[in-house]
DRENKEBA-538530 format. One record per atom (N, C-alpha, C, O, CB): z, y, x; atom name; chain. Coordinates in Angstrom, 2 decimals. Glycine has a CB too. Layout:
% residues N
         w         v         u    a   c
         Z         Y         X   CA   A
...
This chain:
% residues 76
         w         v         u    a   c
      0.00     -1.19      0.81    N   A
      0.00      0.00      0.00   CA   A
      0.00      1.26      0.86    C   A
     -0.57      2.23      0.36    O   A
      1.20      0.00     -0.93   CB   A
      0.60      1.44      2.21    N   A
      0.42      2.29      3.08   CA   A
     -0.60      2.31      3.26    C   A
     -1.11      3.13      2.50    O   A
      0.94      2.27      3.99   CB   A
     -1.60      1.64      4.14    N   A
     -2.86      2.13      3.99   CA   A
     -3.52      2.69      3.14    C   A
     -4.21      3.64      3.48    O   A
     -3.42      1.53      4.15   CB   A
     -3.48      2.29      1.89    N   A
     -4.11      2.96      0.35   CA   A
     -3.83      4.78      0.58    C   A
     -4.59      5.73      0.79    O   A
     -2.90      2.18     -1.42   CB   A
     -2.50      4.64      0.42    N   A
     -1.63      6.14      0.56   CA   A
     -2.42      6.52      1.64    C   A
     -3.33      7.29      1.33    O   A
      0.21      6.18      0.95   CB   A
     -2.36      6.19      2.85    N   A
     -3.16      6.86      4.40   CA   A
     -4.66      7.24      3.89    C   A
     -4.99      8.31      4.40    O   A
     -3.36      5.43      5.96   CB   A
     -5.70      6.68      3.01    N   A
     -6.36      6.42      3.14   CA   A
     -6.72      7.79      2.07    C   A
     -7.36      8.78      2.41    O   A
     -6.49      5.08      3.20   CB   A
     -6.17      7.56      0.86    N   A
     -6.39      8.82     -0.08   CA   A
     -6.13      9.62      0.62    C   A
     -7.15     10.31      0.63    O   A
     -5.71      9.05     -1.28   CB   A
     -5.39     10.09      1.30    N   A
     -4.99     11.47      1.68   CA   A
     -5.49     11.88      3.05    C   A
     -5.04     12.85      3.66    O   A
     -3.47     11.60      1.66   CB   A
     -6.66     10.90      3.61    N   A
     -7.13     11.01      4.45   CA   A
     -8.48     11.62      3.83    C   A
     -9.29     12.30      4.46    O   A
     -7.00      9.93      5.18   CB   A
     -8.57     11.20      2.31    N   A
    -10.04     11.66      1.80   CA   A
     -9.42     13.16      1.13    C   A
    -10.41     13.72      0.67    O   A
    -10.93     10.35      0.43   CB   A
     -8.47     13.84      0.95    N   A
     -7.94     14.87      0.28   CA   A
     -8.38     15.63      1.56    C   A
     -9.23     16.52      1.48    O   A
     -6.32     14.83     -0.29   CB   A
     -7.71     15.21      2.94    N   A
     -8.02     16.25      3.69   CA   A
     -9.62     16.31      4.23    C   A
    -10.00     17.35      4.76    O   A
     -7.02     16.22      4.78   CB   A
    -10.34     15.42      4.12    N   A
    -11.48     15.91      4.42   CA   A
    -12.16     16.91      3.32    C   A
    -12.92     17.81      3.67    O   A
    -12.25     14.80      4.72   CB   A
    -11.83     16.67      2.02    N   A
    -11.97     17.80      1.12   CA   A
    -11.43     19.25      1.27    C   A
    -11.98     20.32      1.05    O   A
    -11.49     17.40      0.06   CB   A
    -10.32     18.98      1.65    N   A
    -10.22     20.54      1.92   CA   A
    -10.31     21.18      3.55    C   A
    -10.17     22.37      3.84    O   A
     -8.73     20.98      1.29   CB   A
    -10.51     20.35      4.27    N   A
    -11.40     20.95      5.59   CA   A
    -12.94     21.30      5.55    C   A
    -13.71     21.80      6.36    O   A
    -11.37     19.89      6.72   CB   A
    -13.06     20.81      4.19    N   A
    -15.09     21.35      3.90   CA   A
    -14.75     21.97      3.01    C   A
    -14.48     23.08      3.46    O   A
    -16.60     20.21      3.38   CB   A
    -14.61     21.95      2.14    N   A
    -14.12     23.41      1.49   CA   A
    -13.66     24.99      2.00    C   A
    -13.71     26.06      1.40    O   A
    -13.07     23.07      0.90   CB   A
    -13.16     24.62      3.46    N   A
    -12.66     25.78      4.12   CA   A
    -13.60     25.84      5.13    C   A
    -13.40     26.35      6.23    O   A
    -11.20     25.75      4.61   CB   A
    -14.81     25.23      4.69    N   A
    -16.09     25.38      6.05   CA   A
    -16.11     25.22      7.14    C   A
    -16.90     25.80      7.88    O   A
    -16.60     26.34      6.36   CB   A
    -14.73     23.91      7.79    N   A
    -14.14     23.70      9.09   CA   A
    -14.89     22.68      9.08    C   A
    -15.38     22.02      8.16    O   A
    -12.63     23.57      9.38   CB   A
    -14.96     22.55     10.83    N   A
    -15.71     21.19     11.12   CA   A
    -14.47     20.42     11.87    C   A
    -13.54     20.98     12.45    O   A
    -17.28     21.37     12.21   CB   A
    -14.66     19.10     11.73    N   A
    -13.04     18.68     12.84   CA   A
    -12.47     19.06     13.52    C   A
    -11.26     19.06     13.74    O   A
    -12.83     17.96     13.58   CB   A
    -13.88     19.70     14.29    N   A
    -13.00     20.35     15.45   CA   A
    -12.71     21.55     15.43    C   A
    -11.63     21.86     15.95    O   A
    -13.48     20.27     16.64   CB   A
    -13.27     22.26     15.04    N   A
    -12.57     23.52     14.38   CA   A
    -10.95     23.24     13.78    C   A
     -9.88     23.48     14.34    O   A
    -13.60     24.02     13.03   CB   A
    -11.19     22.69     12.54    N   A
     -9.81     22.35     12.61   CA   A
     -8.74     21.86     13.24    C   A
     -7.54     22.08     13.05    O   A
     -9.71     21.97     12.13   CB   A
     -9.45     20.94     14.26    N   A
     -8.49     20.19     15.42   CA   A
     -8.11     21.35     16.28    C   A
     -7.01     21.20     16.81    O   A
     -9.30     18.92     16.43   CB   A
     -8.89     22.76     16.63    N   A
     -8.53     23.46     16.98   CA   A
     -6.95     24.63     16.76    C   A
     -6.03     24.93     17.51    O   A
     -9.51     23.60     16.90   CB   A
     -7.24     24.93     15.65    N   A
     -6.43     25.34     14.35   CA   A
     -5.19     24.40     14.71    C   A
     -4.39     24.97     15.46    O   A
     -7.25     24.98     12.68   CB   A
     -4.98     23.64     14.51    N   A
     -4.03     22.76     14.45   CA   A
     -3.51     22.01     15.98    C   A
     -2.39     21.54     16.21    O   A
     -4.59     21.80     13.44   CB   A
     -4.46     22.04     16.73    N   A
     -3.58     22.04     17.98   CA   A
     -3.95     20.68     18.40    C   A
     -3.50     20.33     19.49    O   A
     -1.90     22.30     17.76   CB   A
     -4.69     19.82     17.72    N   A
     -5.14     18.12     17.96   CA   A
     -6.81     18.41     18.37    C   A
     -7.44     19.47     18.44    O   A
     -4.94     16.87     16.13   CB   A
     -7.19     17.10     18.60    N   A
     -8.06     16.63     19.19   CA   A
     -9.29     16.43     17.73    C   A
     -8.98     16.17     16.57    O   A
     -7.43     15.30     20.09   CB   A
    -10.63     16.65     18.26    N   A
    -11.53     16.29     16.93   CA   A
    -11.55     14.81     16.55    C   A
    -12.07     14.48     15.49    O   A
    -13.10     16.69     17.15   CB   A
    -10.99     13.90     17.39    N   A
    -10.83     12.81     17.04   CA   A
     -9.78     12.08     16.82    C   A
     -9.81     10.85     16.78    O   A
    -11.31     12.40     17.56   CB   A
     -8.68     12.84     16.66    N   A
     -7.34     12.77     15.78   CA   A
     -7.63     13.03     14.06    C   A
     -7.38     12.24     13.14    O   A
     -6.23     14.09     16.39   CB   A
     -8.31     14.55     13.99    N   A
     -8.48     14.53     13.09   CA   A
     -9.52     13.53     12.49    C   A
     -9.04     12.94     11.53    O   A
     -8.52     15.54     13.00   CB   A
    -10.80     13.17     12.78    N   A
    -11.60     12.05     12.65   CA   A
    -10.24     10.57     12.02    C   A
    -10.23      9.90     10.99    O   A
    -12.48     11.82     14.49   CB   A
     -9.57     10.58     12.87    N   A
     -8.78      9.19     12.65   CA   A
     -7.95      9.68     11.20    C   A
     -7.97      8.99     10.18    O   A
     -7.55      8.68     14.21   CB   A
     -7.33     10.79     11.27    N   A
     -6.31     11.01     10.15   CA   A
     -7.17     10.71      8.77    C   A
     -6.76     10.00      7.85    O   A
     -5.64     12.67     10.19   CB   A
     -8.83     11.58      8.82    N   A
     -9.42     11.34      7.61   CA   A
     -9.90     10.23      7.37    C   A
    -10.38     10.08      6.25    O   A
    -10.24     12.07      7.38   CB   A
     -9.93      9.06      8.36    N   A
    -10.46      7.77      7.94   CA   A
     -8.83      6.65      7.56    C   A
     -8.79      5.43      7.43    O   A
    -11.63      7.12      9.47   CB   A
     -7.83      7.56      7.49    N   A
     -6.88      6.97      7.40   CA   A
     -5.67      5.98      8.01    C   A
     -4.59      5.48      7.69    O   A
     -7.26      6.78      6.88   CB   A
     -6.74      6.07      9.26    N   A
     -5.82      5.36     10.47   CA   A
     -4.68      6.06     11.13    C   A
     -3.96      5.73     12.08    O   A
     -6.68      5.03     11.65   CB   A
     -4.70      7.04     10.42    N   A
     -3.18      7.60     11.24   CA   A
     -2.24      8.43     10.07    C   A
     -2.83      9.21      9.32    O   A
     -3.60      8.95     12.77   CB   A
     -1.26      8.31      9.98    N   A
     -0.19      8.58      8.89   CA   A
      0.17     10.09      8.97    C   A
      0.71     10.64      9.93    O   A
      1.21      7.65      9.11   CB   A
     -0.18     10.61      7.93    N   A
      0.38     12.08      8.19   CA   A
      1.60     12.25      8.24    C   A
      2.30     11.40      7.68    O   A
      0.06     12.99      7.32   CB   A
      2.21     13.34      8.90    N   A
      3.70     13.84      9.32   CA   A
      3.37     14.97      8.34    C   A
      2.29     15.29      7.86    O   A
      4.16     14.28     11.15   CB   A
      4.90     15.63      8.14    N   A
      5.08     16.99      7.38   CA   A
      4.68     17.87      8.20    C   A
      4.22     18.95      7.83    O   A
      6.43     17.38      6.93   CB   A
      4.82     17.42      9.68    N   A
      4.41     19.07     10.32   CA   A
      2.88     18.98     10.29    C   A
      2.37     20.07     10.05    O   A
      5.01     19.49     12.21   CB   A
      2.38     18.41     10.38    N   A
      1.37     18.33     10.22   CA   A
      0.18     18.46      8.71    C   A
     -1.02     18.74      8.72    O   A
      1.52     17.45     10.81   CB   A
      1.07     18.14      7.57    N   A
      0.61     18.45      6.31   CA   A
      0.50     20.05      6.23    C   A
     -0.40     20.76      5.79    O   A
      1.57     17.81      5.22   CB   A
      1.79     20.37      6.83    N   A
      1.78     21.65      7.06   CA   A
      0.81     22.91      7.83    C   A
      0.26     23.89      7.32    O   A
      2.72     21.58      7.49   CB   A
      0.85     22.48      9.13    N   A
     -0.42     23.00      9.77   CA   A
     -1.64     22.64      9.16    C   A
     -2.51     23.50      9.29    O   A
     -0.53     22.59     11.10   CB   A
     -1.95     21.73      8.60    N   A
     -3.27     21.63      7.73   CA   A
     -3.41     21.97      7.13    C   A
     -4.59     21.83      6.79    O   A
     -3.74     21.01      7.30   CB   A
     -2.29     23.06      5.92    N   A
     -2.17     23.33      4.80   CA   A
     -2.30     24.83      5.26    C   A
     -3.03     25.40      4.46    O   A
     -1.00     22.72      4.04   CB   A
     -1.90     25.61      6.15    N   A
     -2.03     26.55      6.57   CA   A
     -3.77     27.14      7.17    C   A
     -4.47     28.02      6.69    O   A
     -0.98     26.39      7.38   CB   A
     -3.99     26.35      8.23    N   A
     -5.64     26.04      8.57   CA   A
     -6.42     26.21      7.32    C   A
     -7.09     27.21      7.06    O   A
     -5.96     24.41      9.12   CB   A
     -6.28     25.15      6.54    N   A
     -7.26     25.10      5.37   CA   A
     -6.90     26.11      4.05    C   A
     -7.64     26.23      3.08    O   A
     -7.31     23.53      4.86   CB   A
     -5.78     26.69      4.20    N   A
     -5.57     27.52      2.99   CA   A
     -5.18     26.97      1.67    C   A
     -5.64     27.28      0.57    O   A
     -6.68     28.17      2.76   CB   A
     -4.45     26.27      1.90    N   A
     -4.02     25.73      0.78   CA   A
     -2.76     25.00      0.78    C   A
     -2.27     24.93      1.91    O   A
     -4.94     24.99      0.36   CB   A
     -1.91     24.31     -0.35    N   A
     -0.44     23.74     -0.59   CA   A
     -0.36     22.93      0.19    C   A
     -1.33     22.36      0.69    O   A
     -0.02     23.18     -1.82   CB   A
      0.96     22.68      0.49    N   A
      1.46     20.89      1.02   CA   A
      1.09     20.16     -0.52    C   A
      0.53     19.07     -0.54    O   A
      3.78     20.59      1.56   CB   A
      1.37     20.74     -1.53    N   A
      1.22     19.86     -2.83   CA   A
     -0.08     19.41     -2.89    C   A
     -0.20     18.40     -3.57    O   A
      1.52     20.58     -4.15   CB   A
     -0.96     19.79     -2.45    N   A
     -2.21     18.89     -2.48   CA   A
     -2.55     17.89     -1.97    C   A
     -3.59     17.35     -2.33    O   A
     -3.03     19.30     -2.21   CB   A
     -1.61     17.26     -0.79    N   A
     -1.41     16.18     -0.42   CA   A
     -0.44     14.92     -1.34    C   A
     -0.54     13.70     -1.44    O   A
     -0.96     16.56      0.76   CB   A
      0.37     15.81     -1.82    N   A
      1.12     14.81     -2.88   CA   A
      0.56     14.30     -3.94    C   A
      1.22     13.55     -4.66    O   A
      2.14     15.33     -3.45   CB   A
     -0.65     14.59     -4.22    N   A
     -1.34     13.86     -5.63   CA   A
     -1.58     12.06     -5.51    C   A
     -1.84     11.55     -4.42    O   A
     -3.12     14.67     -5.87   CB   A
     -1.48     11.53     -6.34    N   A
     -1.98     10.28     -6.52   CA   A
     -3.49      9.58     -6.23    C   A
     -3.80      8.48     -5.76    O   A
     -1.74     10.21     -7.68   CB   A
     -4.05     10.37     -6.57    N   A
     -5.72     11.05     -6.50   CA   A
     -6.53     11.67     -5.71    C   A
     -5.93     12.74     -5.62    O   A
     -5.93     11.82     -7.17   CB   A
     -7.69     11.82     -4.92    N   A
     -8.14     12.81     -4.47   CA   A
     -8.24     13.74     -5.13    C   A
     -8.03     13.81     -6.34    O   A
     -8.97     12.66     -4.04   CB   A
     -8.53     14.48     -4.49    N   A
     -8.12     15.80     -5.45   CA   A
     -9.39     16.77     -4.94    C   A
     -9.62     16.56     -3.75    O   A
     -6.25     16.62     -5.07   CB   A
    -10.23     17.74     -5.52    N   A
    -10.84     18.68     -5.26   CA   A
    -10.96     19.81     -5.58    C   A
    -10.99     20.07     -6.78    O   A
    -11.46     18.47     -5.28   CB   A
    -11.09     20.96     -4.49    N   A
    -10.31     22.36     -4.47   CA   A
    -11.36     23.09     -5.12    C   A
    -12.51     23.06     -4.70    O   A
     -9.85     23.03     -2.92   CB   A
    -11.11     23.56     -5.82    N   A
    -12.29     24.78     -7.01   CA   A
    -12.24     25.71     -6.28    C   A
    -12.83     26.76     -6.57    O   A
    -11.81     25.45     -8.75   CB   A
């Protein structure tokens, strides 16, 4: 079931890193990681941390609550 969880919210954040017209590495920039950290986080192989929901949430302009959905979710 962790993976499932890793995996949605690996597809939430690639939604809202294109939505905010970032490319990985742009955002990996922003955030202080590697373009292939972020690559891994959105394919779900790596478990998000709060500090990190956080810096992503900041980068991309948007809630920590958008990570908490059940669902992918997409930003209007």
């Amino acid at each position: 079931m962790r993976e499932l969880n890793s995996v949605l919210i690996g597809k939430q954040i690639r939604n809202a890193r294109k939505k905010a017209k970032l490319t990985q590495s742009e955002l990996g920039l922003k955030i202080g990681r590697s373009k292939q950290w972020v690559s891994e986080l959105e394919r779900g192989h790596i478990r998000l941390t709060y500090e990190s929901a956080v810096q992503i949430s900041l980068a991309c302009g948007i809630t920590t609550d958008f990570f908490c959905s059940k669902s992918p979710q997409t930003i209007d």
